[in-house]
DRENLOMI-901444 format. One record per residue: residue in one letter; x, y, z of N, C-alpha, C, O in turn. Coordinates in steps of 0.05 Angstrom, whole numbers, padded with zeros to 5 digits, always signed. Layout:
<atoms>
AXYZXYZXYZXYZ ...
</atoms>
This chain:
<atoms>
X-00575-00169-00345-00586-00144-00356-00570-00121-00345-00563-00121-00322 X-00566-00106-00358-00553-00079-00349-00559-00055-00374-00566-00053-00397 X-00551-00034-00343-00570-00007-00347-00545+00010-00357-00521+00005-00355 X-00559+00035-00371-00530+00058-00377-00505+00063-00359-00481+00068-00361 X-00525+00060-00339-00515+00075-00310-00484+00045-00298-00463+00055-00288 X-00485+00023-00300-00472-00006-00298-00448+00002-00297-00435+00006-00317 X-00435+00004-00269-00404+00006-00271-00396-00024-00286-00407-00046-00282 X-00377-00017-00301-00357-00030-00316-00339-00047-00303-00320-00035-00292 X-00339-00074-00302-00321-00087-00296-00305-00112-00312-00314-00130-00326 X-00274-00105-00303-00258-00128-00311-00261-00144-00296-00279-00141-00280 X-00241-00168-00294-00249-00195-00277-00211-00198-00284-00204-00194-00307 X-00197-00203-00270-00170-00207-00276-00160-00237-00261-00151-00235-00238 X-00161-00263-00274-00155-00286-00258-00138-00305-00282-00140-00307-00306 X-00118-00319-00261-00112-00344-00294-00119-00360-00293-00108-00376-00309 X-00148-00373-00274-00158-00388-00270-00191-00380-00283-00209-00365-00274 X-00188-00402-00313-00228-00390-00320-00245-00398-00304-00266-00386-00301 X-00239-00427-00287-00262-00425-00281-00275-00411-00255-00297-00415-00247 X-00253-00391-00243-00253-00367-00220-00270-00356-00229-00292-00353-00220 X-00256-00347-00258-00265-00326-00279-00292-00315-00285-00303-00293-00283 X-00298-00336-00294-00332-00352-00301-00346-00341-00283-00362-00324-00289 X-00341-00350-00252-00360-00350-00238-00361-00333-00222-00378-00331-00205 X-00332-00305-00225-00343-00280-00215-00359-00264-00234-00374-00246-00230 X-00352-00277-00259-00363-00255-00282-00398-00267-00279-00414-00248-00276 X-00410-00294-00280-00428-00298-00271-00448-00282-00246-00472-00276-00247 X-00431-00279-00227-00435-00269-00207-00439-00246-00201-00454-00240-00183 X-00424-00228-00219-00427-00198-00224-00456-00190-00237-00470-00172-00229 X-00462-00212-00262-00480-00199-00288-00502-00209-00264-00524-00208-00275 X-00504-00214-00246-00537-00229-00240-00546-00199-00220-00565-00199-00205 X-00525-00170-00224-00536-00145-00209-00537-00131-00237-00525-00135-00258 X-00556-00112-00229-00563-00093-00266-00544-00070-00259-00535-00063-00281 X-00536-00058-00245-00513-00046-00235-00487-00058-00239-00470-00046-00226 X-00481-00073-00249-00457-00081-00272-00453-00092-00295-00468-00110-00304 X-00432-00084-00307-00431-00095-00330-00408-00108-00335-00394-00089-00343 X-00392-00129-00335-00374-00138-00342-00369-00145-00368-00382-00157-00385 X-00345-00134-00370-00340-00123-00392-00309-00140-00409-00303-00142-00433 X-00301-00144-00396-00281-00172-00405-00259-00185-00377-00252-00175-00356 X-00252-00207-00390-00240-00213-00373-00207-00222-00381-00203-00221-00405 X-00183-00229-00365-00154-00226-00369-00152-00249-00349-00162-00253-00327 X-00132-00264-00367-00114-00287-00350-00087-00275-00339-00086-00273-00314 X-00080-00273-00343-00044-00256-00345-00045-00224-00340-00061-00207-00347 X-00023-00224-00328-00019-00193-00331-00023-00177-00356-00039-00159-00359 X-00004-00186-00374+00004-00174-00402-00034-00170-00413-00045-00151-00423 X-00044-00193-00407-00078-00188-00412-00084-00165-00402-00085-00144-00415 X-00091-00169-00375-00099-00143-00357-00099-00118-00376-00115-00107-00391 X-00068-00113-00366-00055-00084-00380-00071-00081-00406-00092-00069-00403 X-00066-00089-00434-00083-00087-00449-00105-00081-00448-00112-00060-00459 X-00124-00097-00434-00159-00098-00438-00168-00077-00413-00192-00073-00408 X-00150-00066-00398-00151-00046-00376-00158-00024-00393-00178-00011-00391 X-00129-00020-00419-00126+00011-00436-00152+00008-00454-00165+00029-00457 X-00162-00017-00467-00183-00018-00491-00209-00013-00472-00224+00007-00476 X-00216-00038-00447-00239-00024-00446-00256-00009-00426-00279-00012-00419 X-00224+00017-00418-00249+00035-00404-00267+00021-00378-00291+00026-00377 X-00257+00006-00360-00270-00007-00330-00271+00011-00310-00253+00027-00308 X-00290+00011-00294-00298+00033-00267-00278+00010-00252-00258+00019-00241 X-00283-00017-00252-00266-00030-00227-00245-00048-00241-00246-00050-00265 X-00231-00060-00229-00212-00086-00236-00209-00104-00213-00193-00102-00194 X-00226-00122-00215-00217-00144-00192-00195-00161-00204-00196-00173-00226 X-00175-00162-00186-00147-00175-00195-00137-00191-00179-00138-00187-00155 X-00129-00209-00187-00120-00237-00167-00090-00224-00158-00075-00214-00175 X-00085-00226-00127-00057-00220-00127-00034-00241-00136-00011-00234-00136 X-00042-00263-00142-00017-00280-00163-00020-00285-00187-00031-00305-00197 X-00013-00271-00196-00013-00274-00235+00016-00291-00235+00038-00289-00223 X+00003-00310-00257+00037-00326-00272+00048-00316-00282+00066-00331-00290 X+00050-00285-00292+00071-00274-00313+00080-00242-00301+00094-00227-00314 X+00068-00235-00275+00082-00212-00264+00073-00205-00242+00053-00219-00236 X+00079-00188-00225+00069-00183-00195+00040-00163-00199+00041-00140-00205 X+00014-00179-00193-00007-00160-00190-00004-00123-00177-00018-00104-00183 X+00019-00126-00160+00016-00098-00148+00019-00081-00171+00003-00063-00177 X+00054-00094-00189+00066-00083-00204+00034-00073-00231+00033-00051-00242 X+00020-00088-00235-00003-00090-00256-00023-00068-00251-00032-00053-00268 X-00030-00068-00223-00048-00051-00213-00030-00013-00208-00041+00009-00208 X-00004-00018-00204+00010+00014-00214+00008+00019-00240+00002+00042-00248 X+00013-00004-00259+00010+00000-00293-00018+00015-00297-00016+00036-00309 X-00040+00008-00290-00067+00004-00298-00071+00029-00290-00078+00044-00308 X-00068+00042-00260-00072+00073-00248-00054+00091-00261-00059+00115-00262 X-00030+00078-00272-00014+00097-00280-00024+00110-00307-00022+00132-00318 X-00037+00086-00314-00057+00094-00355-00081+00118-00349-00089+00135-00364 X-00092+00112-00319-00120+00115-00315-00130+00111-00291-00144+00093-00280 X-00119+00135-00284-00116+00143-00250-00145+00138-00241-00145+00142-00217 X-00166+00132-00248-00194+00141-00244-00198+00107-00245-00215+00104-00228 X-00195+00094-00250-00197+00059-00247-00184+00059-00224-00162+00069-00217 X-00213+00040-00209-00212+00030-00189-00199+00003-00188-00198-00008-00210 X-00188-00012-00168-00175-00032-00166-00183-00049-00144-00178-00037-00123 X-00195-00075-00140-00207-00094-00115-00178-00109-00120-00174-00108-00145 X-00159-00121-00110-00152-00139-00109-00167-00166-00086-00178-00165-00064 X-00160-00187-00105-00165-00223-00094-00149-00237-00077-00127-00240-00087 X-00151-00244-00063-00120-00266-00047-00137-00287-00029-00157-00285-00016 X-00115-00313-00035-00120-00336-00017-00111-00323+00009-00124-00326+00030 X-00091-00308+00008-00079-00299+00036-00078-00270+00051-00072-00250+00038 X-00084-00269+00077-00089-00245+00088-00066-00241+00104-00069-00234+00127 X-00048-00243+00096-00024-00238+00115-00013-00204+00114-00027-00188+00102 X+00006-00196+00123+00006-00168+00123+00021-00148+00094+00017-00124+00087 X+00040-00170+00083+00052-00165+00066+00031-00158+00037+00031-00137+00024 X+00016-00182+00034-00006-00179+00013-00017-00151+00021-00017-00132+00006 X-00028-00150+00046-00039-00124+00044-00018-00093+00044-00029-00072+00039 X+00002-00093+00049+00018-00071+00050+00020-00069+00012+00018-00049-00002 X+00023-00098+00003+00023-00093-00033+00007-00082-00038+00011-00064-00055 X-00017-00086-00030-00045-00068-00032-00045-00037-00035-00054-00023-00053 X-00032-00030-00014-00033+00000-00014-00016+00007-00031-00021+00025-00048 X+00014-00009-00031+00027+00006-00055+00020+00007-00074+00031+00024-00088 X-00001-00009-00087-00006-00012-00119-00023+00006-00122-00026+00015-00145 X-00041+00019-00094-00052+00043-00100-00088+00024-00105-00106+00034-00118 X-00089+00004-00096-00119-00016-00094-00136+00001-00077-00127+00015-00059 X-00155-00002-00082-00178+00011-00071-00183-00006-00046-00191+00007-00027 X-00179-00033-00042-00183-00053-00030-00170-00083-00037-00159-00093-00057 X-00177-00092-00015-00168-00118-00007-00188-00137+00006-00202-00135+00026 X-00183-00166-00018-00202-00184-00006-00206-00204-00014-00204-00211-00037 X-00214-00227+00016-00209-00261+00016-00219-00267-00002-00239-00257-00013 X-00206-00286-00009-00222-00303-00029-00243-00322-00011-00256-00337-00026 X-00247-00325+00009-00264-00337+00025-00288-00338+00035-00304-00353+00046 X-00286-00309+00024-00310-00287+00036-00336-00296+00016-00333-00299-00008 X-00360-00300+00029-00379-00297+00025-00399-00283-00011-00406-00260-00013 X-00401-00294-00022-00408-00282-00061-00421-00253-00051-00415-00233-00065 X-00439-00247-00029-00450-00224-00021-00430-00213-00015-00423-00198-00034 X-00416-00212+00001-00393-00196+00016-00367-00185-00010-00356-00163-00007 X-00363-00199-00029-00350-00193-00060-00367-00167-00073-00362-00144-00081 X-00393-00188-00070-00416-00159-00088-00413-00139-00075-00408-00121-00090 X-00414-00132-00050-00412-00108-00032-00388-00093-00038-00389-00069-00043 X-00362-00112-00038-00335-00099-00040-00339-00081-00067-00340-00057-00070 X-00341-00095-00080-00348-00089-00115-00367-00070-00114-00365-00058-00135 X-00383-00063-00104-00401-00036-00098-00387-00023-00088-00386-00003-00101 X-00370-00020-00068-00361-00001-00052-00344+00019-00066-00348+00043-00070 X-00317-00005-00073-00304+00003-00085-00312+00022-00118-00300+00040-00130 X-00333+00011-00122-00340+00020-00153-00346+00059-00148-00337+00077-00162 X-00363+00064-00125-00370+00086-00114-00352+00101-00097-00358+00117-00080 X-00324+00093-00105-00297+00111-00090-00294+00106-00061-00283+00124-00048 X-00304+00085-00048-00300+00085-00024-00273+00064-00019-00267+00049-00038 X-00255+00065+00007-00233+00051+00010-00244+00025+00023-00265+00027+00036 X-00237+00007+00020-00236-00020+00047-00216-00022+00060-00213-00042+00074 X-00199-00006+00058-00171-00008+00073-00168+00013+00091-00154+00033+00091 X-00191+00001+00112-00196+00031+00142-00168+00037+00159-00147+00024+00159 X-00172+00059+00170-00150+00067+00186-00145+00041+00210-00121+00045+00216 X-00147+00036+00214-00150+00011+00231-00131-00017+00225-00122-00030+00243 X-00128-00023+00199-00125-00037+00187-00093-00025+00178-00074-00041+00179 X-00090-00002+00172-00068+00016+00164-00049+00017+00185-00025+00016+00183 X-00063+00019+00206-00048+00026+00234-00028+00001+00243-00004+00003+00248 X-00049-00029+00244-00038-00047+00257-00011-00050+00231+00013-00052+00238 X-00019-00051+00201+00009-00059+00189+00023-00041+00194+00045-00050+00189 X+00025-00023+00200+00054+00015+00205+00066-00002+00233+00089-00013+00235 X+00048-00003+00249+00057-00012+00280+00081-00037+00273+00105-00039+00279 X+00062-00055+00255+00091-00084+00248+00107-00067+00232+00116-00054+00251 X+00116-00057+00215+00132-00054+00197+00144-00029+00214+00167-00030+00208 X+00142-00009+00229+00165+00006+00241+00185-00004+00253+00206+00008+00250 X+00183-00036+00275+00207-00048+00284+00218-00053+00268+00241-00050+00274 X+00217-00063+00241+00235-00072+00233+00254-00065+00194+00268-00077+00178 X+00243-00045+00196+00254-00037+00171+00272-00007+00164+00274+00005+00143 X+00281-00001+00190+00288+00023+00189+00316+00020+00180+00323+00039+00165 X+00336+00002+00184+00365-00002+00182+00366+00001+00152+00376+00024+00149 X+00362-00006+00136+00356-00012+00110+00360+00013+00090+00373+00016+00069 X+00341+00033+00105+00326+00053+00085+00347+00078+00083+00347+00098+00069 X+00370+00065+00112+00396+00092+00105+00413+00087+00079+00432+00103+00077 X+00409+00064+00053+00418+00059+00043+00425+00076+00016+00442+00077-00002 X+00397+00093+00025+00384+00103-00003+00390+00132-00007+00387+00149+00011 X+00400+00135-00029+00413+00165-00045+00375+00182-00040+00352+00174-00041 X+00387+00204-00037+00370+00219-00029+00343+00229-00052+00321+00240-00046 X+00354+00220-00080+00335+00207-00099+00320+00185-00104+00304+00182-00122 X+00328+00166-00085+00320+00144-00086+00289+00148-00058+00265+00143-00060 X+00304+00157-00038+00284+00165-00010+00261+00174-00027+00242+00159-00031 X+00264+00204-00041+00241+00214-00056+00226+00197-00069+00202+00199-00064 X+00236+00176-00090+00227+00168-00104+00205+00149-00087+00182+00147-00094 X+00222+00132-00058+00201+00114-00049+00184+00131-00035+00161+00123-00034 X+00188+00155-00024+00165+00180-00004+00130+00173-00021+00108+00166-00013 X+00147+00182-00057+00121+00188-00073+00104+00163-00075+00080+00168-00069 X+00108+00132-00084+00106+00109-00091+00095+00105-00070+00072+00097-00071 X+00108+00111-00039+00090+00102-00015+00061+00108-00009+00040+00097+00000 X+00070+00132-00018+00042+00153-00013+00016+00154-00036-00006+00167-00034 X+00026+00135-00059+00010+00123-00072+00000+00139-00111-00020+00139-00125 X+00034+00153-00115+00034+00168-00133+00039+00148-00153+00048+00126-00146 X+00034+00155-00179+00047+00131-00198+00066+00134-00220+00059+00152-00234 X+00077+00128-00224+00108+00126-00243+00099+00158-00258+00110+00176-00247 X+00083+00166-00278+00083+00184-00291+00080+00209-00268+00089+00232-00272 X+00062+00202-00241+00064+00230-00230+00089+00234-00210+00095+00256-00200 X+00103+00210-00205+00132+00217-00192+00151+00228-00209+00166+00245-00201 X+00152+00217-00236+00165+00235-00263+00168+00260-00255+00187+00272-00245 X+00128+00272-00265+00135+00298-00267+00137+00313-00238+00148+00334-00235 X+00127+00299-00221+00136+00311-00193+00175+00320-00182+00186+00336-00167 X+00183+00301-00199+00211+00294-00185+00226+00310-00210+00249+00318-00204 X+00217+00315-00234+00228+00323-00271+00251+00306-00269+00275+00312-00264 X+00242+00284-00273+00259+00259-00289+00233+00243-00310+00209+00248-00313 X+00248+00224-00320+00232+00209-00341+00230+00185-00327+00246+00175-00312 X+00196+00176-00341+00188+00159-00327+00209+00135-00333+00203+00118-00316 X+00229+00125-00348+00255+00106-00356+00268+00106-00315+00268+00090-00297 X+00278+00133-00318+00293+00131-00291+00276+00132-00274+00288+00136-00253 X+00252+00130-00269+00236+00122-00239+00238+00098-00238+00250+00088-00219 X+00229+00085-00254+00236+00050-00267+00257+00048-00256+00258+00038-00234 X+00272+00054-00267+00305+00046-00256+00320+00049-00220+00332+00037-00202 X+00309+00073-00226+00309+00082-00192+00303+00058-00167+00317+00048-00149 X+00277+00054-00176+00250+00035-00160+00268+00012-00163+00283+00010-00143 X+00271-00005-00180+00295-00026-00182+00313-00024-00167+00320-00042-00151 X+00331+00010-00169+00357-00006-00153+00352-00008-00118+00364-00021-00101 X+00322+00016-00113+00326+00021-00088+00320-00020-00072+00331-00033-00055 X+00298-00023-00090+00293-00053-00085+00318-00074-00077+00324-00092-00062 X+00324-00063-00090+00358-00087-00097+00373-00078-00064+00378-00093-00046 X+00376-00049-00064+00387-00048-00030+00370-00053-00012+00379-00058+00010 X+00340-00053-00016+00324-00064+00016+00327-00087+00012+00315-00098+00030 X+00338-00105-00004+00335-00136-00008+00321-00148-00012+00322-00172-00006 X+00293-00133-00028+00265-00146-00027+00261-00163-00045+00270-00158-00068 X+00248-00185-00042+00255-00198-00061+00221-00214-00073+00215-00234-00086 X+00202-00188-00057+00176-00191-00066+00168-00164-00065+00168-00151-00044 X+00159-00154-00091+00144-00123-00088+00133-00114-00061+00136-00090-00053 X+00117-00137-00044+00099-00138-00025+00128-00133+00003+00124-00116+00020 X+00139-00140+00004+00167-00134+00013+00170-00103+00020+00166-00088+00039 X+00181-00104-00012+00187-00072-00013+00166-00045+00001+00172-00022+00008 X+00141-00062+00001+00121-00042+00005+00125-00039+00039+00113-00019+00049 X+00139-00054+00055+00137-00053+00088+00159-00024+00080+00151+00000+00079 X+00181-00032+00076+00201-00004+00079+00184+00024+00070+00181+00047+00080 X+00173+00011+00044+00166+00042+00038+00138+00058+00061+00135+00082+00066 X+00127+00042+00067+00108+00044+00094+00120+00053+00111+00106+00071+00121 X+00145+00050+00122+00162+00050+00140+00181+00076+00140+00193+00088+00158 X+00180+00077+00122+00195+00109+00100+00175+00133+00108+00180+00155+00117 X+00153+00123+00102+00135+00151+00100+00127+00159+00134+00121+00180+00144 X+00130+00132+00146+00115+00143+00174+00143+00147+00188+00142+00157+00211 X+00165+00141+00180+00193+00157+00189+00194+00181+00192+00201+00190+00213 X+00183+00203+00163+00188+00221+00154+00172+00245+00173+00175+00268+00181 X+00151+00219+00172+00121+00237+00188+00128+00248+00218+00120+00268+00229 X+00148+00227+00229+00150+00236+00259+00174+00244+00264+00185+00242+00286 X+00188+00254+00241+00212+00267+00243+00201+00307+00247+00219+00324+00249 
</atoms>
């Protein structure tokens, strides 16, 4: 049952029977409404623009593109969608992808069906799960070791990762930077290609690493 008031949710997994049983799991509070669900990225993106979701719970491994990359698409349509990402793994990288994609949060797949419902409340009501605390210990790993790297980058490229770090998205680094959103695309690629990253979640330590450079310069 659900009320006017029922934040809106997607369910983003390529696994139905995940699927099923978060969307199960959601409808049994009258405070949501789930509202469709996506196997694939290319799904997502679509059923993100048609239907209008307060949240997106998103698996961070999709078979057809990088969830971070899905979750910048989705904020970039509709800055006001919230984003939970899913993961078997809590390692630091998954979570540094987290912040780049601009997720509201981050969370086990291990965790407890209450502790999901909670996240999924939280997040639905603009709150972060990704405390300063949590921010701190990944900056602390990722300052030893990513600094060599980032002298690589044309002084358009630095900008480009400053904004992306800090959690802007392709159309507002455009007009922030007055280029077209084509060459931020392009940009973001080549800077990738010189940190050598060879997982979005990667790229996201330098650009972490970039911004808290900048900060104590």
């Amino acid at each position: 049952m659900t009320t006017t008031s029922a934040r809106r949710i997607l369910i983003v997994n390529e696994h139905e029977i995940v699927r099923r049983g978060l969307a199960r799991l959601m409808e049994r509070w009258r405070d949501f409404q789930v509202v469709g669900e996506a196997a694939t990225a290319a799904e997502a993106r679509e059923k993100a623009a048609q239907l209008y979701p307060d949240v997106v719970v998103l698996d961070l491994h999709l078979p057809d593109a990088s969830a971070v990359e899905v979750c910048r698409d989705i904020r970039s349509h509709n800055p006001h969608i919230r984003v939970l990402l899913v993961t078997s793994y809590g390692d630091d990288e998954a979570l540094l992808g987290a912040i780049l994609g601009g997720a509201a949060g981050y969370l086990r797949k291990e965790v407890r069906s209450q502790d999901i419902v909670d996240a999924v409340r939280k997040v639905a009501h603009g709150q972060s799960l990704l405390d300063h605390g949590i921010r701190e210990r990944v900056l602390e790993r990722v300052r030893r070791g990513a600094q060599d790297r980032l002298g690589q980058l044309t002084r358009l490229e630095e900008e480009i990762l400053g904004l992306v770090a800090s959690g802007k998205t392709n159309p507002e680094v455009a007009a922030m930077v007055s280029i077209s959103e084509e060459i931020v695309k392009h940009s973001v690629s080549n800077l990738l290609e010189k940190l050598e990253a060879t997982r979005r979640s990667q790229a996201a330590a330098y650009m972490v690493a970039w911004r808290t450079r900048r900060t104590v310069r």
